[in-house]
C-alpha positions in Angstrom: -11.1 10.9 8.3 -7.9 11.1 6.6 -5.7 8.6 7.0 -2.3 7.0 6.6 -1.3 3.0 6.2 2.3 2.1 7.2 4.3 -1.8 6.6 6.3 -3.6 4.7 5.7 -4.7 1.4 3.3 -7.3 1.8 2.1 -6.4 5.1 -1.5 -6.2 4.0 -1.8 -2.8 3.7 -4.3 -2.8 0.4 -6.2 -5.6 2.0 -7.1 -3.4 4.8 -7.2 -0.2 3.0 -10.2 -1.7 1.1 -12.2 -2.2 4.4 -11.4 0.7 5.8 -12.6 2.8 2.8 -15.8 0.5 2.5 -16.8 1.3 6.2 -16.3 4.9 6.0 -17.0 5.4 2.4 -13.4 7.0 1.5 -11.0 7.0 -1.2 -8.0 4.2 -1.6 -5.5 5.8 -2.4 -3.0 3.2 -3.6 0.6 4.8 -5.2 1.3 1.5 -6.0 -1.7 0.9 -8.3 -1.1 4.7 -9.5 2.5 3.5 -11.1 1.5 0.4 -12.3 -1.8 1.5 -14.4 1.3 4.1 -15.9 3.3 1.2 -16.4 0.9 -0.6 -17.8 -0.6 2.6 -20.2 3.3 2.7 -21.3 3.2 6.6 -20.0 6.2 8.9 -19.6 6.0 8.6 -16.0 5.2 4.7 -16.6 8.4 3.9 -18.0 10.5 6.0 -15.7 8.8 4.1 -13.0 9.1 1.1 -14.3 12.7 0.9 -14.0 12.7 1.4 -10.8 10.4 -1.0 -9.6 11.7 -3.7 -11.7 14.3 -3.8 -9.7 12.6 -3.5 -5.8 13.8 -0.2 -5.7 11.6 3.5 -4.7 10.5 5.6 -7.9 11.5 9.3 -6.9 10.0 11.6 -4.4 8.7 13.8 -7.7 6.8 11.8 -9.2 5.2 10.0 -6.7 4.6 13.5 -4.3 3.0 14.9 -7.8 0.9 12.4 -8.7 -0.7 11.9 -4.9 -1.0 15.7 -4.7 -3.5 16.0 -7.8 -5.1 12.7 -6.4 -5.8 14.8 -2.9 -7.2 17.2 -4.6 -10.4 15.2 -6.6 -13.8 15.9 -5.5 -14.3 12.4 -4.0 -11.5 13.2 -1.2 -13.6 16.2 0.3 -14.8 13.8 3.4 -11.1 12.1 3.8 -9.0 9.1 2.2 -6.5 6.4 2.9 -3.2 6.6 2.1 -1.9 2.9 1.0 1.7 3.1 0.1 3.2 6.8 0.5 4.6 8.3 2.3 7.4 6.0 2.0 10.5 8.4 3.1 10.9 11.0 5.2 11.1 13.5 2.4 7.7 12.6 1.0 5.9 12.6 4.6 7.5 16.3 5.1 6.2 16.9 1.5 2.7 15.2 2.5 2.2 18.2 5.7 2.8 20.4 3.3 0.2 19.0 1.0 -2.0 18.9 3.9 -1.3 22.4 5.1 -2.0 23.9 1.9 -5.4 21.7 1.7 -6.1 23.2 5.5 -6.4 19.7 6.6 -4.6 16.8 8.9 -3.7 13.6 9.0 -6.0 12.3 11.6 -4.3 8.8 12.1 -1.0 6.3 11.0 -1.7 3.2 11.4 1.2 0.8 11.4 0.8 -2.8 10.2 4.2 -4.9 12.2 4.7 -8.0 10.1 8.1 -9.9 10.3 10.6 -10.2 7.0 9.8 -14.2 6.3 6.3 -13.6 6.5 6.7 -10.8 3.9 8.5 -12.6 2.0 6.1 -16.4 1.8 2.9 -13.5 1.2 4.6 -12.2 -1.8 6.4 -15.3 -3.2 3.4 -16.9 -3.6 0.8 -14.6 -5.2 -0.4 -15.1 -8.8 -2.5 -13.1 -10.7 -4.5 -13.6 -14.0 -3.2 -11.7 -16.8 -7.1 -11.7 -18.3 -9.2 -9.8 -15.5 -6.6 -9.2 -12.7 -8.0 -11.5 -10.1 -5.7 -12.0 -7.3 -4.9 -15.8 -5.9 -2.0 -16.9 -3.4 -0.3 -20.7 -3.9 -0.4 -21.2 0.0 -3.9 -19.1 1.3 -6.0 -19.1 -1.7 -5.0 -21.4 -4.4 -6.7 -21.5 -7.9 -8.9 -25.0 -9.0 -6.5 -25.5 -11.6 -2.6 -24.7 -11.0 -2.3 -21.9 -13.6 -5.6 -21.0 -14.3 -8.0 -18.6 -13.2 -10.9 -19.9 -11.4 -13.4 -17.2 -12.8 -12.3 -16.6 -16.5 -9.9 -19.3 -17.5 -6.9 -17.2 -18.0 -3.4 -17.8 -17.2 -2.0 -16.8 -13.9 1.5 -15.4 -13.5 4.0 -14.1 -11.0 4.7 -10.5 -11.4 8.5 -9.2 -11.9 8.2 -7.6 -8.7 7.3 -10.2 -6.5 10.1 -12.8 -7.1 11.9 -13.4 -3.9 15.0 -11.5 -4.8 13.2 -8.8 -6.0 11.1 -8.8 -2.5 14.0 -8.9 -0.1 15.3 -5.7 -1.6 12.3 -4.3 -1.4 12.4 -5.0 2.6 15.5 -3.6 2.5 14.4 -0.5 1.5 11.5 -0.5 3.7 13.9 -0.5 6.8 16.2 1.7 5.4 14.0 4.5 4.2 10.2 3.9 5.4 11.1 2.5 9.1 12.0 6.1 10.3 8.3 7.1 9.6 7.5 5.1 12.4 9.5 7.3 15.1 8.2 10.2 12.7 4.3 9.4 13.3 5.3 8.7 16.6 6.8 12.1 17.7 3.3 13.4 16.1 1.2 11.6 18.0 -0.9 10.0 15.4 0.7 6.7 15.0 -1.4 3.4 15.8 0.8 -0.2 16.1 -1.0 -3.6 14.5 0.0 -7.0 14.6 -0.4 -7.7 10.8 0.9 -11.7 11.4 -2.4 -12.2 12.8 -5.5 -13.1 10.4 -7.1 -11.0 8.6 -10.6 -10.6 10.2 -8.7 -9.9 13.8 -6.5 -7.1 12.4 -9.5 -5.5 10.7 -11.4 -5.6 14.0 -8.4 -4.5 15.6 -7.7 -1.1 13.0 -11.7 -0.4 13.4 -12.2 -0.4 16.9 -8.8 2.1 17.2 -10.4 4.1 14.2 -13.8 4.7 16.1 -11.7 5.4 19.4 -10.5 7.8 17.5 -13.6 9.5 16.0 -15.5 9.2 19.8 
Protein backbone atom coordinates (compact mmCIF):
# COMPACT_ATOMS: atom_id res chain seq x y z
CA UNK A 1 0.00 0.00 0.00
CA UNK A 2 1.51 3.20 -0.91
CA UNK A 3 0.55 5.95 0.72
CA UNK A 4 0.43 9.71 1.20
CA UNK A 5 -0.11 11.87 4.64
CA UNK A 6 -1.43 15.50 4.20
CA UNK A 7 -1.72 18.57 7.27
CA UNK A 8 -0.29 21.26 8.71
CA UNK A 9 2.65 21.42 10.45
CA UNK A 10 1.89 19.84 13.61
CA UNK A 11 -1.07 18.09 12.57
CA UNK A 12 0.21 14.70 13.73
CA UNK A 13 1.24 13.40 10.63
CA UNK A 14 4.55 11.51 12.07
CA UNK A 15 2.49 10.33 14.90
CA UNK A 16 0.24 8.49 12.74
CA UNK A 17 2.72 7.65 10.04
CA UNK A 18 4.42 5.43 12.73
CA UNK A 19 1.12 3.39 13.28
CA UNK A 20 0.31 3.06 10.09
CA UNK A 21 3.82 1.63 8.98
CA UNK A 22 3.76 -0.67 12.26
CA UNK A 23 0.38 -2.28 11.12
CA UNK A 24 1.23 -2.90 7.68
CA UNK A 25 4.95 -3.29 8.10
CA UNK A 26 5.93 -0.24 5.63
CA UNK A 27 8.47 2.32 5.34
CA UNK A 28 8.09 6.08 7.00
CA UNK A 29 9.06 8.01 4.94
CA UNK A 30 9.62 11.29 6.76
CA UNK A 31 11.33 14.42 4.40
CA UNK A 32 11.42 16.24 7.42
CA UNK A 33 13.71 13.79 9.31
CA UNK A 34 15.65 13.37 5.78
CA UNK A 35 16.74 17.30 6.05
CA UNK A 36 17.34 17.39 9.50
CA UNK A 37 19.81 14.20 9.84
CA UNK A 38 21.59 16.45 6.70
CA UNK A 39 21.45 19.28 8.92
CA UNK A 40 22.56 17.76 11.59
CA UNK A 41 25.66 15.65 9.53
CA UNK A 42 26.50 19.43 8.32
CA UNK A 43 26.03 18.02 4.48
CA UNK A 44 26.00 20.11 1.33
CA UNK A 45 22.38 19.66 1.06
CA UNK A 46 22.23 20.12 5.01
CA UNK A 47 23.23 23.57 5.05
CA UNK A 48 21.33 24.64 1.98
CA UNK A 49 18.42 23.32 3.88
CA UNK A 50 19.00 24.62 6.82
CA UNK A 51 18.52 28.09 5.78
CA UNK A 52 15.47 27.59 4.77
CA UNK A 53 14.02 25.94 7.45
CA UNK A 54 15.43 28.23 9.93
CA UNK A 55 13.32 30.45 8.88
CA UNK A 56 9.58 28.41 8.45
CA UNK A 57 10.16 28.48 4.95
CA UNK A 58 10.05 25.18 2.08
CA UNK A 59 13.59 23.86 1.03
CA UNK A 60 13.39 23.58 -2.95
CA UNK A 61 11.51 21.18 -5.08
CA UNK A 62 15.22 19.72 -6.10
CA UNK A 63 16.35 18.62 -3.34
CA UNK A 64 13.66 17.41 -1.59
CA UNK A 65 12.00 15.47 -5.09
CA UNK A 66 15.82 13.94 -5.28
CA UNK A 67 16.26 12.82 -2.17
CA UNK A 68 12.52 11.04 -1.88
CA UNK A 69 13.13 9.59 -5.36
CA UNK A 70 16.37 7.47 -4.29
CA UNK A 71 14.41 6.77 -0.96
CA UNK A 72 11.40 5.10 -3.26
CA UNK A 73 13.65 3.28 -4.77
CA UNK A 74 15.36 1.05 -1.61
CA UNK A 75 14.62 -2.52 -1.36
CA UNK A 76 12.48 -2.07 1.78
CA UNK A 77 9.79 -0.04 -0.31
CA UNK A 78 9.02 -3.09 -2.72
CA UNK A 79 5.56 -3.80 -0.69
CA UNK A 80 4.65 0.16 -0.29
CA UNK A 81 5.42 3.17 2.10
CA UNK A 82 4.07 6.33 3.71
CA UNK A 83 4.74 9.51 2.64
CA UNK A 84 5.00 11.99 5.83
CA UNK A 85 5.76 15.41 4.74
CA UNK A 86 6.03 15.69 0.64
CA UNK A 87 4.53 16.38 -1.43
CA UNK A 88 4.18 19.71 -0.17
CA UNK A 89 3.47 21.76 -3.58
CA UNK A 90 1.88 21.16 -6.45
CA UNK A 91 5.14 20.88 -8.40
CA UNK A 92 6.54 18.08 -6.21
CA UNK A 93 3.04 16.04 -6.35
CA UNK A 94 3.26 16.33 -10.36
CA UNK A 95 7.00 15.39 -9.89
CA UNK A 96 5.85 12.42 -7.27
CA UNK A 97 3.29 10.74 -10.53
CA UNK A 98 6.11 10.89 -12.36
CA UNK A 99 8.22 9.10 -9.75
CA UNK A 100 5.40 6.71 -9.56
CA UNK A 101 4.95 6.24 -13.28
CA UNK A 102 8.41 5.45 -13.89
CA UNK A 103 8.35 2.89 -10.63
CA UNK A 104 4.96 1.39 -12.50
CA UNK A 105 3.22 2.07 -9.34
CA UNK A 106 0.31 4.31 -7.66
CA UNK A 107 -0.55 6.10 -4.98
CA UNK A 108 -3.24 4.11 -3.49
CA UNK A 109 -4.56 6.67 -0.88
CA UNK A 110 -4.07 10.67 0.59
CA UNK A 111 -5.07 10.94 3.68
CA UNK A 112 -5.75 14.37 5.02
CA UNK A 113 -5.29 15.24 8.68
CA UNK A 114 -7.80 18.79 9.24
CA UNK A 115 -6.43 20.49 12.26
CA UNK A 116 -7.18 24.26 12.96
CA UNK A 117 -4.11 27.03 13.06
CA UNK A 118 -4.28 27.59 17.15
CA UNK A 119 -4.13 24.07 17.68
CA UNK A 120 -1.07 23.91 15.33
CA UNK A 121 0.38 26.34 16.80
CA UNK A 122 -0.05 25.22 21.15
CA UNK A 123 1.21 21.40 19.63
CA UNK A 124 4.32 22.91 18.40
CA UNK A 125 4.96 25.70 20.98
CA UNK A 126 5.19 23.36 23.42
CA UNK A 127 7.34 20.47 22.44
CA UNK A 128 10.85 19.83 23.87
CA UNK A 129 13.22 17.47 23.04
CA UNK A 130 16.43 16.13 24.67
CA UNK A 131 19.55 17.10 23.03
CA UNK A 132 21.18 13.58 24.53
CA UNK A 133 18.93 10.65 22.95
CA UNK A 134 16.20 12.69 21.02
CA UNK A 135 13.22 11.68 23.19
CA UNK A 136 10.26 13.74 22.43
CA UNK A 137 8.10 15.51 25.50
CA UNK A 138 5.33 18.28 25.12
CA UNK A 139 4.95 21.06 28.18
CA UNK A 140 0.99 20.70 28.04
CA UNK A 141 0.37 16.59 26.97
CA UNK A 142 3.37 14.93 28.12
CA UNK A 143 5.48 16.90 30.41
CA UNK A 144 8.97 15.70 31.66
CA UNK A 145 9.43 14.82 35.82
CA UNK A 146 11.79 17.53 35.97
CA UNK A 147 11.19 20.87 33.94
CA UNK A 148 14.27 20.62 31.74
CA UNK A 149 15.29 17.35 32.00
CA UNK A 150 14.80 14.17 30.30
CA UNK A 151 12.91 11.67 32.16
CA UNK A 152 15.02 8.58 30.66
CA UNK A 153 18.66 9.88 30.39
CA UNK A 154 18.98 13.11 32.35
CA UNK A 155 19.74 15.34 29.56
CA UNK A 156 18.69 18.78 28.82
CA UNK A 157 15.61 19.46 26.87
CA UNK A 158 15.34 22.23 24.40
CA UNK A 159 13.01 24.02 21.95
CA UNK A 160 14.04 23.62 18.47
CA UNK A 161 14.70 26.86 16.10
CA UNK A 162 11.87 25.70 14.16
CA UNK A 163 9.27 25.47 16.49
CA UNK A 164 9.12 28.92 18.12
CA UNK A 165 5.76 30.45 17.54
CA UNK A 166 6.94 32.92 15.01
CA UNK A 167 8.68 30.57 13.22
CA UNK A 168 5.43 28.15 13.26
CA UNK A 169 2.85 30.65 12.08
CA UNK A 170 4.96 31.14 8.94
CA UNK A 171 5.15 27.83 8.49
CA UNK A 172 1.09 27.64 8.41
CA UNK A 173 1.30 30.20 6.19
CA UNK A 174 3.05 28.32 3.81
CA UNK A 175 1.04 25.39 4.34
CA UNK A 176 -2.17 27.33 3.04
CA UNK A 177 -0.44 28.99 0.43
CA UNK A 178 1.42 26.21 -1.27
CA UNK A 179 0.31 22.63 0.32
CA UNK A 180 -3.66 23.50 0.64
CA UNK A 181 -4.11 23.15 -3.22
CA UNK A 182 -3.07 19.40 -2.86
CA UNK A 183 -6.18 18.97 -1.20
CA UNK A 184 -8.42 19.86 -4.31
CA UNK A 185 -5.42 18.02 -6.24
CA UNK A 186 -6.02 14.53 -4.38
CA UNK A 187 -9.45 15.29 -4.55
CA UNK A 188 -9.93 15.55 -8.43
CA UNK A 189 -7.82 12.02 -8.27
CA UNK A 190 -10.03 10.33 -6.27
CA UNK A 191 -7.71 9.12 -3.59
CA UNK A 192 -8.02 11.74 -0.97
CA UNK A 193 -9.37 10.57 2.58
CA UNK A 194 -10.51 13.73 5.24
CA UNK A 195 -9.50 13.24 9.22
CA UNK A 196 -10.36 15.19 12.13
CA UNK A 197 -6.81 15.47 13.47
CA UNK A 198 -8.29 17.79 16.71
CA UNK A 199 -9.61 14.66 17.97
CA UNK A 200 -7.20 12.33 20.21
CA UNK A 201 -5.01 10.39 19.09
CA UNK A 202 -6.27 6.76 19.60
CA UNK A 203 -9.77 7.96 17.70
CA UNK A 204 -7.98 9.32 14.63
CA UNK A 205 -5.79 6.16 14.41
CA UNK A 206 -8.98 4.05 14.46
CA UNK A 207 -10.42 6.39 12.19
CA UNK A 208 -7.22 6.38 9.31
CA UNK A 209 -7.27 2.24 9.84
CA UNK A 210 -10.65 1.41 9.43
CA UNK A 211 -10.62 3.84 5.96
CA UNK A 212 -7.18 2.06 5.09
CA UNK A 213 -8.77 -1.54 5.29
CA UNK A 214 -12.03 -0.08 3.39
CA UNK A 215 -9.73 0.48 1.13
CA UNK A 216 -7.70 -2.81 0.72
CA UNK A 217 -11.40 -4.93 0.91
Amino acid sequence: MNLILLGAPGAGKGTQAKFIAEKYGIPQISTGDMLREAVAKGTELGKIAKEFMSQGKLVPDEIVVGIVKERLKQKDCENGFILDGFPRTIAQAEALDEIMKEMGKKIDAVININVPEEEVVRRIVNRRICRKCGAIYHLLYDPPKKEGICDKCGGELYQRDDDRESVVRERFRVYRRDTEPLIEYYKKKGNLLNVDGSKNIEDVKEKILIMLEEIKA
